[in-house]
N, CA, C and O atoms as a Tinker XYZ file with bonds, in Angstrom:
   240  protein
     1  N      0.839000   -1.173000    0.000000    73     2
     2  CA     0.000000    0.000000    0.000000    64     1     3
     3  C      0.884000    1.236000    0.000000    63     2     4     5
     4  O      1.829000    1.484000    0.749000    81     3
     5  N      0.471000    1.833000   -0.820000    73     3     6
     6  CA     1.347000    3.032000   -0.854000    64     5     7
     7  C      1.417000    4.510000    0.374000    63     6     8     9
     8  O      0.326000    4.841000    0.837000    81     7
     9  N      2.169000    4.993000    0.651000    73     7    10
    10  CA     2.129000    5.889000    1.760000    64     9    11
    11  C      2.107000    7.476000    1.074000    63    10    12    13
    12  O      3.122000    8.014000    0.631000    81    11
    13  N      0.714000    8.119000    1.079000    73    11    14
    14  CA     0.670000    9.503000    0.978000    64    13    15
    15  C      1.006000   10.492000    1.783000    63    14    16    17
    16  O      1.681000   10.308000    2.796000    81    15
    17  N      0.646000   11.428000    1.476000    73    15    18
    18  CA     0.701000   13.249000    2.349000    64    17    19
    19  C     -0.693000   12.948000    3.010000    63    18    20    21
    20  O     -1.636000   12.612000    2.293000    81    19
    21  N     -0.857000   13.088000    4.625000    73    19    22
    22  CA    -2.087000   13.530000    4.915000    64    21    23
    23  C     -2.577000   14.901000    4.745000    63    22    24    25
    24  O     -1.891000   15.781000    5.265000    81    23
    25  N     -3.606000   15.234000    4.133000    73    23    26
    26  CA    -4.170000   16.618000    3.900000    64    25    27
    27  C     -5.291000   17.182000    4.994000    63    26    28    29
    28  O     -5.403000   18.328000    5.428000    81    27
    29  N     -6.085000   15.995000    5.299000    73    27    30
    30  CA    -7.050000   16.325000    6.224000    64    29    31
    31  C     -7.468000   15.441000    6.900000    63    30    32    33
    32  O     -6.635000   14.561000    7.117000    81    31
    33  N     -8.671000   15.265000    7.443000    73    31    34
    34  CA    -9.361000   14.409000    8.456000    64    33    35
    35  C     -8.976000   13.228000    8.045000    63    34    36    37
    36  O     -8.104000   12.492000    8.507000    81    35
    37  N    -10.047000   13.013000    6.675000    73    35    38
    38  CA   -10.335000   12.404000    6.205000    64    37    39
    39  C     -9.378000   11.365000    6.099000    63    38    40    41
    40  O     -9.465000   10.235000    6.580000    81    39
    41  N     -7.852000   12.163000    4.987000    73    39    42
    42  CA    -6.928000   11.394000    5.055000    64    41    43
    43  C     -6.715000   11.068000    6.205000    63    42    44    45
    44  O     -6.863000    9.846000    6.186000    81    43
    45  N     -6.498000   11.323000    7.066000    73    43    46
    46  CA    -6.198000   11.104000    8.593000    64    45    47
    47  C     -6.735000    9.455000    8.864000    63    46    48    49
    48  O     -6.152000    8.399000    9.112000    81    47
    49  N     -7.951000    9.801000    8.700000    73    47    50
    50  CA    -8.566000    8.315000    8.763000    64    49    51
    51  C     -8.363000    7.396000    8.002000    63    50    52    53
    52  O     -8.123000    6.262000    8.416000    81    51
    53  N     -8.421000    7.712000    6.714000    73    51    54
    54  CA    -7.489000    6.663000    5.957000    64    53    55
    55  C     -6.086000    6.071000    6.314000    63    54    56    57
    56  O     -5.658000    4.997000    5.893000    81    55
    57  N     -5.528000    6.806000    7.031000    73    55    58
    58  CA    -3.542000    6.582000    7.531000    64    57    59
    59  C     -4.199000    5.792000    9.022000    63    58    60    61
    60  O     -3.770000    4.644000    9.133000    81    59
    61  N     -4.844000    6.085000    9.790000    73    59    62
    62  CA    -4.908000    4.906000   11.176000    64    61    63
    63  C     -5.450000    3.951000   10.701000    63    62    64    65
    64  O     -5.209000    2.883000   11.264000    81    63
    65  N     -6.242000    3.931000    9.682000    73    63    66
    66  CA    -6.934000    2.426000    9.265000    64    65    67
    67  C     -5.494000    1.665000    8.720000    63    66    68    69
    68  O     -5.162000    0.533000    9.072000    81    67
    69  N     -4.847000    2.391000    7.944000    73    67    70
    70  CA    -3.628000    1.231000    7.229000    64    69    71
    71  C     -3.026000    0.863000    8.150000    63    70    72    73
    72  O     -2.985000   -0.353000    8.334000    81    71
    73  N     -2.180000    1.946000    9.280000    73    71    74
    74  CA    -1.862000    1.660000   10.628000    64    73    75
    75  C     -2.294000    0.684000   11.502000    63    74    76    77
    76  O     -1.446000    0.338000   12.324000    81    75
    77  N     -2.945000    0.355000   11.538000    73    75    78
    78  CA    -3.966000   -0.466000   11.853000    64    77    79
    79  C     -4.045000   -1.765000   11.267000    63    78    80    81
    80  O     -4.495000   -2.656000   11.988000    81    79
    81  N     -3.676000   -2.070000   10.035000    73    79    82
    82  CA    -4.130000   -3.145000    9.214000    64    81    83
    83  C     -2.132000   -3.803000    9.594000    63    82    84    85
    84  O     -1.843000   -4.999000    9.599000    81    83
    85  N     -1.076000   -2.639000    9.862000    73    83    86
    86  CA     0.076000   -2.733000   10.192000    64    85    87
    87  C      0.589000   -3.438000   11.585000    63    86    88    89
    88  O      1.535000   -4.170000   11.875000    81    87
    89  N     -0.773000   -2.710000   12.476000    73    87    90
    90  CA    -0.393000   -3.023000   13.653000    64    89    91
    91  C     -0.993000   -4.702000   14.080000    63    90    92    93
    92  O     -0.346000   -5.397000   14.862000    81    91
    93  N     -2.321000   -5.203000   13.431000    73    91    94
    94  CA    -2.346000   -6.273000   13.181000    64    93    95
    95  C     -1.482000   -7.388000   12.065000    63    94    96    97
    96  O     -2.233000   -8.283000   11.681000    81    95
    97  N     -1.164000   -7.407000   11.938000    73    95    98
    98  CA    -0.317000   -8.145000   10.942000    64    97    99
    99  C      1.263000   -7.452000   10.717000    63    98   100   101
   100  O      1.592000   -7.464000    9.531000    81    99
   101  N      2.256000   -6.873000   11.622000    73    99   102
   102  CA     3.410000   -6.388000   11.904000    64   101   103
   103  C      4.260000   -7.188000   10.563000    63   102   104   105
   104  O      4.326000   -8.387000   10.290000    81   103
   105  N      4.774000   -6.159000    9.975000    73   103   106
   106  CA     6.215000   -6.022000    8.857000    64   105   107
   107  C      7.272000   -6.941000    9.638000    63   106   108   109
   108  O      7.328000   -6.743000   10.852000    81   107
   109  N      8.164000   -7.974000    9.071000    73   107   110
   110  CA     9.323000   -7.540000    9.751000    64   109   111
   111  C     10.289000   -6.593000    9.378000    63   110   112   113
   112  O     10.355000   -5.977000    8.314000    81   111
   113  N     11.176000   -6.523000   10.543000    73   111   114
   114  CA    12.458000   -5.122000   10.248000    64   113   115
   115  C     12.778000   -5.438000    9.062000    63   114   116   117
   116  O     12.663000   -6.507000    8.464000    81   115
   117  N     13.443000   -3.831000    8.555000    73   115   118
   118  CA    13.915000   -3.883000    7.576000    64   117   119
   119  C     13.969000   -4.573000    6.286000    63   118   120   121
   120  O     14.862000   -4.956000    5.530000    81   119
   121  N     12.557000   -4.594000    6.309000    73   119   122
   122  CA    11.504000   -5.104000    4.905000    64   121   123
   123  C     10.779000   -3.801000    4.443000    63   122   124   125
   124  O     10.248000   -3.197000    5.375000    81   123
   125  N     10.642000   -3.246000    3.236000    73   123   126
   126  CA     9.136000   -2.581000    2.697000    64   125   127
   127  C      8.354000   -2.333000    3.379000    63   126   128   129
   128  O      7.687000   -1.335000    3.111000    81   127
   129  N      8.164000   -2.800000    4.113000    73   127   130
   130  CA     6.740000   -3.275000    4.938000    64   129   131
   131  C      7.015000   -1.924000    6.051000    63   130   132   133
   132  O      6.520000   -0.804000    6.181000    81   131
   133  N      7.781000   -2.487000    6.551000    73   131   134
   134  CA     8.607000   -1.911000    8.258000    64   133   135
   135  C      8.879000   -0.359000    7.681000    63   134   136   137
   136  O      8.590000    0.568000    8.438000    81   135
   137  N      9.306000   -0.124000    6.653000    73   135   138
   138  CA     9.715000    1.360000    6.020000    64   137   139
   139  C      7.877000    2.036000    5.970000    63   138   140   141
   140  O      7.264000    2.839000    6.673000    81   139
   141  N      7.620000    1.440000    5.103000    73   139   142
   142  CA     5.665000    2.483000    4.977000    64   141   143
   143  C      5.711000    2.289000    6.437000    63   142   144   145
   144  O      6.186000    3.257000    7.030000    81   143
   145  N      5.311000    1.206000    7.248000    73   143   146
   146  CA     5.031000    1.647000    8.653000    64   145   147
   147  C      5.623000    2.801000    9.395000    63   146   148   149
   148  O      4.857000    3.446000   10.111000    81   147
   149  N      6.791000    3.127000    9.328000    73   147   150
   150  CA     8.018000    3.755000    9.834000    64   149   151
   151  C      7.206000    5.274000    8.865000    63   150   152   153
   152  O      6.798000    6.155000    9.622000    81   151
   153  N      7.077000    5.437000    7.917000    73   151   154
   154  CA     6.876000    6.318000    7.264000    64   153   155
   155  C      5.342000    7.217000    7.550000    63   154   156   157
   156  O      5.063000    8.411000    7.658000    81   155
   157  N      4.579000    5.951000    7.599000    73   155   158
   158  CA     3.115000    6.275000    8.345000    64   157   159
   159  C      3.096000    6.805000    9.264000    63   158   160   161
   160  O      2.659000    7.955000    9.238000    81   159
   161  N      3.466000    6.346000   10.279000    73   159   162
   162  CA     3.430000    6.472000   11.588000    64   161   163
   163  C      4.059000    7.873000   11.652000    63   162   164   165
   164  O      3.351000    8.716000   12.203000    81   163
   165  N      5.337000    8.310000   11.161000    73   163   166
   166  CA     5.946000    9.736000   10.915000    64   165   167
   167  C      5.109000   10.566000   10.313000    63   166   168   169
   168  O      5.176000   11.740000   10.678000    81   167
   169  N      4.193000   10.238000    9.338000    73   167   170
   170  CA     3.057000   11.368000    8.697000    64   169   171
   171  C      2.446000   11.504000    9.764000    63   170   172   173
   172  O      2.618000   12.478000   10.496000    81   171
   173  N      1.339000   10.192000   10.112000    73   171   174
   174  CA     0.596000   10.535000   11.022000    64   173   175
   175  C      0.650000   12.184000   12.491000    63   174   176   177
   176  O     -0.084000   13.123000   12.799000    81   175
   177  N      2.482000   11.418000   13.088000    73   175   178
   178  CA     2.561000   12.350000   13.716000    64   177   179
   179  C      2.214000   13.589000   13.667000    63   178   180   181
   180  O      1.457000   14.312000   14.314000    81   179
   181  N      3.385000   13.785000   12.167000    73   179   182
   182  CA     2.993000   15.466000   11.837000    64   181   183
   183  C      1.927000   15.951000   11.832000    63   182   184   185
   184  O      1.803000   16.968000   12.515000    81   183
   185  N      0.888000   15.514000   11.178000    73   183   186
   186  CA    -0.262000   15.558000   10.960000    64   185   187
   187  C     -0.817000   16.132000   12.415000    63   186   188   189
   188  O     -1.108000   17.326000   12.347000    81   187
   189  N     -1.014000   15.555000   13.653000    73   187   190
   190  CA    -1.672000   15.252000   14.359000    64   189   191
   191  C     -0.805000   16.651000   15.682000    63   190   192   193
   192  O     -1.310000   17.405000   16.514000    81   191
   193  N      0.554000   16.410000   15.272000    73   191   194
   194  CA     0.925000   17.872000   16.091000    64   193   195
   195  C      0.945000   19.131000   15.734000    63   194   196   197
   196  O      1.215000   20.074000   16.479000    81   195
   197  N      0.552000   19.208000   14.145000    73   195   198
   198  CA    -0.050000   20.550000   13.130000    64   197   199
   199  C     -1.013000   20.939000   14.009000    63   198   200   201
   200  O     -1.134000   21.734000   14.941000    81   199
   201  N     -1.627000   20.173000   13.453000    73   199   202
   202  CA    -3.425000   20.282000   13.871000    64   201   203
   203  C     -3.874000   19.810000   15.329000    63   202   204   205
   204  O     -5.082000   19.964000   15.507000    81   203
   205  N     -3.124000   19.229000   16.500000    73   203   206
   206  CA    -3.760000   19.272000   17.874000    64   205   207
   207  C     -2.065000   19.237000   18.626000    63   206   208   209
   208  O     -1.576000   18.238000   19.152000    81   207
   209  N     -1.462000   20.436000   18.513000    73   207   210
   210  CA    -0.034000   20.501000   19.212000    64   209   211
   211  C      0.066000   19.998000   20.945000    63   210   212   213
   212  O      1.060000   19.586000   21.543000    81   211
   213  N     -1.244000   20.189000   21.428000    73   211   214
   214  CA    -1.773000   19.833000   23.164000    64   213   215
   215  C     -2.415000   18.831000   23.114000    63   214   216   217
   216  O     -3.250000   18.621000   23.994000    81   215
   217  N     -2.227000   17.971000   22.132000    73   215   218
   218  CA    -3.228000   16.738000   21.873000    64   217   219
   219  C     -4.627000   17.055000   21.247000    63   218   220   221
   220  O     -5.028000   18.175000   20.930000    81   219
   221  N     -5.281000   15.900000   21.130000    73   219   222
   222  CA    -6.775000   15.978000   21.160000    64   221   223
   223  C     -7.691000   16.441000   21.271000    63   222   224   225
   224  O     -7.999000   15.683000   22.191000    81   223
   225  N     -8.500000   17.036000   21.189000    73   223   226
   226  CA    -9.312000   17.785000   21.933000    64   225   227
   227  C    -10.986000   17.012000   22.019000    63   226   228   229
   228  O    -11.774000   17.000000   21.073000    81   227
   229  N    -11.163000   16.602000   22.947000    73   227   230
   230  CA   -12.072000   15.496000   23.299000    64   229   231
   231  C    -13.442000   16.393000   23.764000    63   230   232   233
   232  O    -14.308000   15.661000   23.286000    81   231
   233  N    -13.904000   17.094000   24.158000    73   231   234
   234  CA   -14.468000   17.448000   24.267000    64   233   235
   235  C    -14.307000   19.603000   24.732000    63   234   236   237
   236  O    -13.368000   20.149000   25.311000    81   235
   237  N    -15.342000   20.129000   24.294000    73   235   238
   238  CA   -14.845000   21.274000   24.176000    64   237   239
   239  C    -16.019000   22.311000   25.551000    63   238   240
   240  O    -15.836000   23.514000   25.736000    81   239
C-alpha cells in the first residue's frame, strides 16, 4: 500500500486504518513493509501535532 501526504481528516482516517491493518499483521524489520510503517506512523505524527499541538481535543 502506498504511503501519501495527509491533507485532512479524512486522510487522517485513511492513515490509522492502514496503521492499523500494520499493527495487526506487523512487517518484519527492515523489509518494505517496516519502512511504509516507519513512514506512516511519521506522517501521522505530523499531521496530528499541526493540527492538535496539546493533543486531542475530546471534548470542548
Amino acid at each position: 500500500m502506498p504511503v501519501t501526504v495527509i491533507r485532512n481528516d479524512r486522510d487522517l482516517k485513511q492513515a490509522l486504518f492502514e496503521l492499523q491493518c500494520f499493527i495487526d499483521n506487523p512487517p518484519a524489520p527492515g523489509t518494505p513493509g517496516a519502512d511504509a510503517f516507519n513512514a506512516l506512523w511519521n506522517l501521522i505524527a505530523a499531521y496530528e501535532d499541526k493540527h492538535w499541538p496539546d493533543g486531542p481535543k475530546l471534548a470542548d
